[in-house]
C-alpha positions in Angstrom: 81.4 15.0 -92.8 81.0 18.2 -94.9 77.7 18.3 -93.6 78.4 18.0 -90.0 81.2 20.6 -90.1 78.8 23.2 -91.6 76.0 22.1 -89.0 78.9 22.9 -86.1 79.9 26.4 -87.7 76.0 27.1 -88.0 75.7 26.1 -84.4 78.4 27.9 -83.0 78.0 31.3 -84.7 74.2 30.9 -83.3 75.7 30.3 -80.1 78.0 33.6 -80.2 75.2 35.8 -81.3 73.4 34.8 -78.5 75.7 35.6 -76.3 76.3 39.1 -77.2 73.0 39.8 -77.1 72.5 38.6 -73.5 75.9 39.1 -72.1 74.1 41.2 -69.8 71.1 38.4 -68.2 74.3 35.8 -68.4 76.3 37.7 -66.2 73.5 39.0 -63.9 72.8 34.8 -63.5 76.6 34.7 -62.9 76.9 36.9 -59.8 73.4 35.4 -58.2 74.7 32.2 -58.4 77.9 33.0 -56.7 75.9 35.3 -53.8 73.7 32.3 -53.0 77.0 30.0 -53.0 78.4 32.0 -50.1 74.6 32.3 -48.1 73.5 28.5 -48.4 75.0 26.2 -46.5 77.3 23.5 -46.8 75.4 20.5 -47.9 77.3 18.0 -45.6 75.6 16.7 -42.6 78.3 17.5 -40.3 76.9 21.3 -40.6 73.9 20.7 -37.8 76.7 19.3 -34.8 74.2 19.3 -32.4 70.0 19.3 -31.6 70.3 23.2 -31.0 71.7 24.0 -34.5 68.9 22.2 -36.4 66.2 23.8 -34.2 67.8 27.3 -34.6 67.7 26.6 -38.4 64.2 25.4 -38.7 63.5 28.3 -36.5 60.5 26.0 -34.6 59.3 28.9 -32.0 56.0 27.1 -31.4 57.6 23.2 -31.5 56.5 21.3 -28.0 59.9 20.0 -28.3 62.0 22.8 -28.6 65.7 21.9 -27.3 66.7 24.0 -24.6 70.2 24.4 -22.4 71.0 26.0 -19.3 69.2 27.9 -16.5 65.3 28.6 -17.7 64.2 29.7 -14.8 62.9 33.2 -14.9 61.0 35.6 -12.9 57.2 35.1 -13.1 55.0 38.4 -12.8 51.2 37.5 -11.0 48.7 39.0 -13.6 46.3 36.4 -12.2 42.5 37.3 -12.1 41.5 37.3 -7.6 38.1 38.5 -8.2 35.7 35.6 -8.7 31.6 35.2 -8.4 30.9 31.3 -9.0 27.5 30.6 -9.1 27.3 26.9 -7.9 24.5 25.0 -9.2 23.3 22.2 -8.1 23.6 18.7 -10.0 25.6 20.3 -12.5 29.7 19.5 -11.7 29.5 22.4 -9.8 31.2 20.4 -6.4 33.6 20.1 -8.8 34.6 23.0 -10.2 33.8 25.1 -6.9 37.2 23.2 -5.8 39.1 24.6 -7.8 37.6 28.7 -6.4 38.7 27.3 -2.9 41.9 25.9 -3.1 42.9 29.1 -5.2 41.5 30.8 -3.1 43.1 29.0 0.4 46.4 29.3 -1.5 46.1 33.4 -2.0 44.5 33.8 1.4 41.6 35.4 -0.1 38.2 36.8 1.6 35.1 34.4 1.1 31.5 35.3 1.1 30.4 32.7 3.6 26.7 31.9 5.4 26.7 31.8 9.2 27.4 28.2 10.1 24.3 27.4 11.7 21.8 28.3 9.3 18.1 27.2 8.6 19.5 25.0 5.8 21.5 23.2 8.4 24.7 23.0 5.9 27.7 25.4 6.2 28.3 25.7 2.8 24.6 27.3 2.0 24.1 30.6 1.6 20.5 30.4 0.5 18.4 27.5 -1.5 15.5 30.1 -2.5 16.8 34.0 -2.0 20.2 35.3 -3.5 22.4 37.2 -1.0 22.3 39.7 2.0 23.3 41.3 5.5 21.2 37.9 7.5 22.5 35.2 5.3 25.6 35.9 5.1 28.9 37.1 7.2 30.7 40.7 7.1 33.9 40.4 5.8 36.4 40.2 8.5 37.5 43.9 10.2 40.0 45.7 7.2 39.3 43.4 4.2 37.0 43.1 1.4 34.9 40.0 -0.1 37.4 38.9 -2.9 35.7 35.1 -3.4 32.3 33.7 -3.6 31.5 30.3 -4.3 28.7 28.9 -2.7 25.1 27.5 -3.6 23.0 31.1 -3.4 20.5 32.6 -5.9 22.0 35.0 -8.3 21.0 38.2 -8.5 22.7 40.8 -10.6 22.4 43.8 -7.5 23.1 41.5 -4.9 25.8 40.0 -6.0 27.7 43.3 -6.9 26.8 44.9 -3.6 29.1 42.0 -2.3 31.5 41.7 -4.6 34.5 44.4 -6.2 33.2 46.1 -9.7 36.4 43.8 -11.5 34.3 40.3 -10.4 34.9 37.8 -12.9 31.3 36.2 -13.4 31.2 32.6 -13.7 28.4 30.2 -14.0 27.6 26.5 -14.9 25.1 24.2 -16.4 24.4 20.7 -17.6 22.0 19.1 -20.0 18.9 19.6 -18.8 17.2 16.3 -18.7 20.9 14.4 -17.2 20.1 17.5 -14.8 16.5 16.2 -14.2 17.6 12.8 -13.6 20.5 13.0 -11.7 18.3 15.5 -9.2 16.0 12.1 -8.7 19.0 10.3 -8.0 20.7 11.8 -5.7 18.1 15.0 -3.9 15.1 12.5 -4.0 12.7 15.6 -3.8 10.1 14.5 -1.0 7.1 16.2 -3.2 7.6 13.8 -5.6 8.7 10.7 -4.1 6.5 10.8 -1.5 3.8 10.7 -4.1 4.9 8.7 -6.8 5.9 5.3 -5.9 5.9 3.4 -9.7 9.4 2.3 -10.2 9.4 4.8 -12.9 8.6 8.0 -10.9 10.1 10.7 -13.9 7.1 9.2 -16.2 4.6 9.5 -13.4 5.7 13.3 -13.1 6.2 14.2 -16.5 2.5 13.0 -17.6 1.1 16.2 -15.1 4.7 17.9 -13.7 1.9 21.1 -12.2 0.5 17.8 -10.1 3.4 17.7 -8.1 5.5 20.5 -8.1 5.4 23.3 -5.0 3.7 26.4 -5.3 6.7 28.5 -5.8 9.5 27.0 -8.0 12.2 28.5 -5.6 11.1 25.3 -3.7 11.1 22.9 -6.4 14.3 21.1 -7.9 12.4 19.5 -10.9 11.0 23.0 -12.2 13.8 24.6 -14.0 16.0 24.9 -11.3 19.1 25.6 -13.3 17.0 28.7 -14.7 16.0 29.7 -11.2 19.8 29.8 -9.2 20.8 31.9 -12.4 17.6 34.3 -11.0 14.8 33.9 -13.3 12.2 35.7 -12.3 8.9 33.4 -11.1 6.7 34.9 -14.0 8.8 33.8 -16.7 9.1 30.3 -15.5 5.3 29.8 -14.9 4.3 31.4 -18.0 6.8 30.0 -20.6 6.5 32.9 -22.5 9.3 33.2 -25.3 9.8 36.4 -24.9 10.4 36.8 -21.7 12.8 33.7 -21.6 15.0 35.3 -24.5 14.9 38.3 -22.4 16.4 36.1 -19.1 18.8 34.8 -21.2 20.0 37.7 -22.9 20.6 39.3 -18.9 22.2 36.6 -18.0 25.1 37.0 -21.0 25.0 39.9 -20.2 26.4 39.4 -16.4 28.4 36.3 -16.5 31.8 36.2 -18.2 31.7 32.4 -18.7 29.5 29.7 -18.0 31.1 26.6 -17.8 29.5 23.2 -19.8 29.3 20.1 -17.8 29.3 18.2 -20.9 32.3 20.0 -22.1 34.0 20.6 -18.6 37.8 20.6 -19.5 37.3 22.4 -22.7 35.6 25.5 -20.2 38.0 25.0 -17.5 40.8 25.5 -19.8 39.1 28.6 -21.4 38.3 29.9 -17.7 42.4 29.4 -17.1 42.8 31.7 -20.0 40.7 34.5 -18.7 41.5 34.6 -15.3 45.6 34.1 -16.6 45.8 31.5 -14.0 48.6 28.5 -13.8 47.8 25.1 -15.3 48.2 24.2 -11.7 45.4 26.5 -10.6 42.7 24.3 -12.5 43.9 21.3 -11.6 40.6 19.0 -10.3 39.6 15.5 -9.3 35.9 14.6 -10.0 33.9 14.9 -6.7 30.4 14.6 -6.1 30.0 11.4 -8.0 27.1 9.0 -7.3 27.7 5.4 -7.3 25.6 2.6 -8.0 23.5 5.3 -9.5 20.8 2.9 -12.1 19.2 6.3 -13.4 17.5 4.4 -16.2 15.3 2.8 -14.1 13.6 6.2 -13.1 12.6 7.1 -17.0 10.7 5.6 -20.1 11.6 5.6 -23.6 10.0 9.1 -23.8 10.6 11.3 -20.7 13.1 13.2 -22.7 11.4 14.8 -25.1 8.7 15.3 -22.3 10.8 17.2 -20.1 12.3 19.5 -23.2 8.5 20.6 -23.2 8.4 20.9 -19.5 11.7 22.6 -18.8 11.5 25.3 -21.3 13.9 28.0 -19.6 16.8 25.2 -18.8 17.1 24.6 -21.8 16.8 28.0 -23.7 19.8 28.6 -21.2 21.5 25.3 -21.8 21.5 26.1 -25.5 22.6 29.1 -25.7 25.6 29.3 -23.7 26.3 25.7 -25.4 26.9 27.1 -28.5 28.4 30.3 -26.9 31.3 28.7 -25.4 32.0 26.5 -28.7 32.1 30.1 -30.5 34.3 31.5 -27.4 37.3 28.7 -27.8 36.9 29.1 -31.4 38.0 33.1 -30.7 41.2 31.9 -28.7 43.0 30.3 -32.1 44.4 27.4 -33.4 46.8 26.1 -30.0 43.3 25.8 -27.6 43.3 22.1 -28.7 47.3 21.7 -28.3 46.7 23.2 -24.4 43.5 21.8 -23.6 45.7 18.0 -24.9 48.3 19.2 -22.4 46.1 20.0 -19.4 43.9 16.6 -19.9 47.9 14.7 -19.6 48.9 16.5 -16.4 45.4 15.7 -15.2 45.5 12.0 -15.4 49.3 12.3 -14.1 48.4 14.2 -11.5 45.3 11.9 -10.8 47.5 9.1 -10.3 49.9 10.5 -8.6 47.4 11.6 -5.7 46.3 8.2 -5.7 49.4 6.5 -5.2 51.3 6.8 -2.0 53.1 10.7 -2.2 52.2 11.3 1.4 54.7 8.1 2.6 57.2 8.7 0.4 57.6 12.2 -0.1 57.6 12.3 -3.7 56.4 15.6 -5.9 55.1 15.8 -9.1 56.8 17.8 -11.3 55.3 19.4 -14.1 57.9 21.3 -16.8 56.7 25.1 -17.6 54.9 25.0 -21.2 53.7 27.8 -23.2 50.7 28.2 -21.2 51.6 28.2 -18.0 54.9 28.3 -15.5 56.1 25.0 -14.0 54.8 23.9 -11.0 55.0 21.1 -8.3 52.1 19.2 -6.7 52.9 17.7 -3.3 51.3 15.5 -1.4 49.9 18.5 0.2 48.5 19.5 -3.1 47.0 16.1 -3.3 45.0 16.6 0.1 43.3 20.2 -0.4 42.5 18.2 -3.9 40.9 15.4 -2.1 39.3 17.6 0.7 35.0 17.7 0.4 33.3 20.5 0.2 32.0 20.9 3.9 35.4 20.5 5.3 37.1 22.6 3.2 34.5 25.5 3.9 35.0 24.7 7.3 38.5 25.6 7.2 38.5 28.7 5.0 35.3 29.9 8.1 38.5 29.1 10.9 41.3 30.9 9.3 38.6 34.0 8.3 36.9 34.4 11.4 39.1 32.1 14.0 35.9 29.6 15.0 34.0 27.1 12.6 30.8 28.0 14.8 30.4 31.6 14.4 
């Protein structure tokens, strides 16, 4: 016991000297723990009464599910993009996309660069298969207004186009993988130089073994010859002589002109990105595939090695392909982690708005409605919405020519 009493004494006079040496730290810890008393919260769970106080708490700016009460509607300002130069492609999703240039551009009553409609092409929506644009293939703009939209198939080139179109033009093109380009042209164009000379049941083989056989003089006439490279304007000399240098030149002018080119393989990925340059509405991309072929076999036109074949053939396709492949994946990395969270959102209100244009709107009325989101307003699609959608391309150029110009002939 003796022990234990002197142990105590020993313990407690320890105790006091430490105390008088750090009154000071012990009473500092004092007054912090009574200041963070009053700031935190009570721990009971009644403290968060409703959805609003927990979000408020958690301070979730950026949460898709952020609670919201009352009137959100709010005055929208239009700091939309109207100037656009699409250069339509053929074969390459570019029916497609050129949809979505015409309905925004029916919808905002814009100008459109459009061919006279009897032309030596025979189709309404041509400009030109082998020239880019001027005064004979084309219309003047109607008395007091400006071209504001262009959209249809035309060569490009860089002083032609801007002769026609404001100096703010957004520049937009599109390509597709070169050899899916290759065989898709079989498919559907059936080009008579080739066809009418090959008759194997693989016809790209035939071809591929001697393309120069076959192919027209000029590639402006030939849809198997780099055609992608030629609507973007590559000069004739650069395709016929394959000549690196030259091609890295083409390419390099042509980055240098267009603000985006869209990749078919990657087509909702550029669409979204084109939504974000030209500050358009989820709304204003909205598409439904068009142009597709059915009871396409395409394997039956190639052998095991026509691929590799036609890389060596169609050198300036894909020097473009390539390049602006890996330039778009560089441009959506440059817009930040939420591109994946929008480009999730717009792929939803796609199929929604897919099936809902293939239901039965028109009978009973219904619209779509589509919450505003952190890219874009909220918006409503209609049946009406559902039709200009729907509409192909012919008849849709059709009636942009009889609002402009007030005939579909002239």
């Amino acid at each position: 016991m003796d022990i234990l009493n002197r142990t105590s004494v020993k313990m407690i006079k320890v105790l006091q000297l430490f105390v008088k040496r750090n009154y000071q730290l012990i009473l500092v810890a004092i007054v912090l723990f009574a200041v963070l008393s009053i700031k935190l919260p009570p721990s009971s769970s009644q403290y968060y009464r409703t959805p609003e106080d927990l979000y408020r708490q958690l301070q979730l700016e950026h949460s898709p599910f952020k609670v919201v009460s009352g009137d959100t509607s709010e005055e929208v300002k239009d700091n939309r993009r109207y100037h656009v130069a699409f250069l339509k492609v053929h074969k390459s999703g570019s029916t497609t996309a050129q949809n979505i240039f015409l309905r925004f551009g029916w919808g905002q009553n814009l100008t459109f660069v459009l061919p006279p409609a009897h032309n030596m092409f025979r189709y309404p929506n041509i400009i030109s298969l082998r020239e880019s644009l001027h005064a004979n293939n084309t219309l003047p703009p109607p008395r007091g207004k400006h071209f504001e939209m262009l959209c249809n198939h035309v060569i490009y080139n860089r002083d032609a186009f801007r002769s026609f179109m404001p100096n703010d033009t957004f520049y937009v093109g599109i390509l597709r993988e070169p050899y899916e380009f290759f065989k898709s042209t079989l498919n559907y164009l059936k080009p008579g130089y080739l066809y009418n000379k090959i008759k194997t049941n693989i016809p790209a083989s035939d071809y591929l073994k001697n393309p120069l056989r076959y192919e027209p003089k000029s590639a402006v006439f030939s849809f198997t010859n780099n055609r992608m490279a030629v609507e973007f304007g590559c000069p004739e000399d650069v395709v016929k002589s394959g000549d690196k240098m030259k091609i890295v030149e083409f390419v390099k002018n042509v980055d240098d002109d267009f603000n985006l080119v869209i990749i078919a393989e990657q087509f909702e990925e550029s669409i979204v990105l084109m939504r974000r340059y030209l500050r358009w509405s989820t709304k204003d991309i909205l598409y439904l595939d068009k142009n597709i072929a059915k009871h396409k076999n395409e394997t039956k036109l190639v052998g095991p090695y026509d691929r590799q074949m036609y890389k060596r053939w169609a050198k300036v396709d894909y020097a473009l392909y390539e390049h602006f492949f890996k330039k778009l994946r560089d441009q959506i990395r440059e817009e930040g982690y939420d591109f994946d969270d929008e480009l999730l959102h717009f792929k939803e209100i796609r199929k929604m708005t897919s099936e809902f244009c293939g239901g039965d709107a028109k009978k009973t009325g219904a619209k779509l409605v589509v919450q505003k989101s952190k890219w874009s307003i909220g918006f409503e699609v209609t049946s009406e919405d559902c039709d200009l959608l729907k509409t192909p391309e012919i008849p849709f150029v059709q009636n942009i020519r009889q609002r402009q110009y007030g005939s579909r002939d002239i």
